[in-house]
N, C-alpha and C positions, 0 to 999 in steps of 0.2 A: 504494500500500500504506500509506502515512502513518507516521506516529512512533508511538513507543511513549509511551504517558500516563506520564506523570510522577510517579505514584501508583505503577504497576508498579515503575518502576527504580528505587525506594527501595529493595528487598530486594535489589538485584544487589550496588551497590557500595558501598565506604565512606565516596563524596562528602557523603552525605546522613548520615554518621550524627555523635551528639554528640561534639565531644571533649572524654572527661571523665578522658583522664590527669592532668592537672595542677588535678583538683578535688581541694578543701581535706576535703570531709567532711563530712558530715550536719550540721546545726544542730536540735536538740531544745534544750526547756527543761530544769529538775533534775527528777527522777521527785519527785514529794512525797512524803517523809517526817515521821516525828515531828517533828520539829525545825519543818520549814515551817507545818504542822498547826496546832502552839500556842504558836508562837511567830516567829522569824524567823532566819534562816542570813546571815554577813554572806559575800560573794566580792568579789574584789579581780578587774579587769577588764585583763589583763595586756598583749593586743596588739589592734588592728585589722587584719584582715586582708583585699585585696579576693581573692575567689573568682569563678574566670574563671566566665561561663554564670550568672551571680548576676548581677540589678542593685544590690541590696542590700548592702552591706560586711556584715563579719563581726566579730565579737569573741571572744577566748577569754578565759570567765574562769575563775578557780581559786577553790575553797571547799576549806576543811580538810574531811576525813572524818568527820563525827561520832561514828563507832562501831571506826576504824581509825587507826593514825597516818602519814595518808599525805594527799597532795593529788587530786582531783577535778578534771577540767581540762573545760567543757562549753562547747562553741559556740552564740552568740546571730547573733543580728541584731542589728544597732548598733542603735541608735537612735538620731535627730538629736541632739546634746547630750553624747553620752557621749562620756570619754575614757581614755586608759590611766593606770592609775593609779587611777581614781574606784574607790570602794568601791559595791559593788550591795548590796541586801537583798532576799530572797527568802523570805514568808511571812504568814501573814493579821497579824501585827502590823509588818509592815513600812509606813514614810508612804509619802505618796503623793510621789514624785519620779524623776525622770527615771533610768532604768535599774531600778528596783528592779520584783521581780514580785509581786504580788497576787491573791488569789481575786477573781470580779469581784463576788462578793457584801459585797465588804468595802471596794468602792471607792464614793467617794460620790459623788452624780448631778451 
């Protein structure tokens, strides 16, 4: 009669499925805003964190509200280089250096 394909008994049980109780959470960049637009947002890069099921570390940075008086807390991807503490810049007049984000029309070849 032979075994059951290994394909099949992935719906039976929960050997096969991810474990993502002890995931950290989505990592998105900041939605662009005015502020990014035409000019630049500075965030402060507050921890590294590793995220199990990620090979990539993680960072949480924080940027002031521009429209609220509250803080923004948004998960990246490290980048090699980056540390806690480092200030990021996020916006088409941001320079070009390690952590800061950029339109890629504004980066030079």
């Amino acid at each position: 009669m032979g075994r059951v394909i290994r394909g099949s008994r992935k719906g039976k049980s929960l050997i096969f499925t991810a474990k993502t109780r002890l995931r950290k959470g989505a990592v998105k960049l900041r939605a662009v805003d005015y502020a990014e637009r035409h000019g630049y947002i500075k965030g402060l890069v507050r921890q590294i964190i590793h995220d199990p099921g990620r090979g990539a570390p993680m960072c949480e940075v924080v940027f002031r509200d521009p429209y609220r008086y509250k803080l923004k807390k948004e998960r990246w991807i490290a980048v090699e280089g980056l540390h806690t503490g480092q200030f990021v810049y996020c916006g088409t007049k941001a320079q070009l250096t390690v952590g800061n984000v950029l339109p890629i029309g504004k980066m030079p070849e």
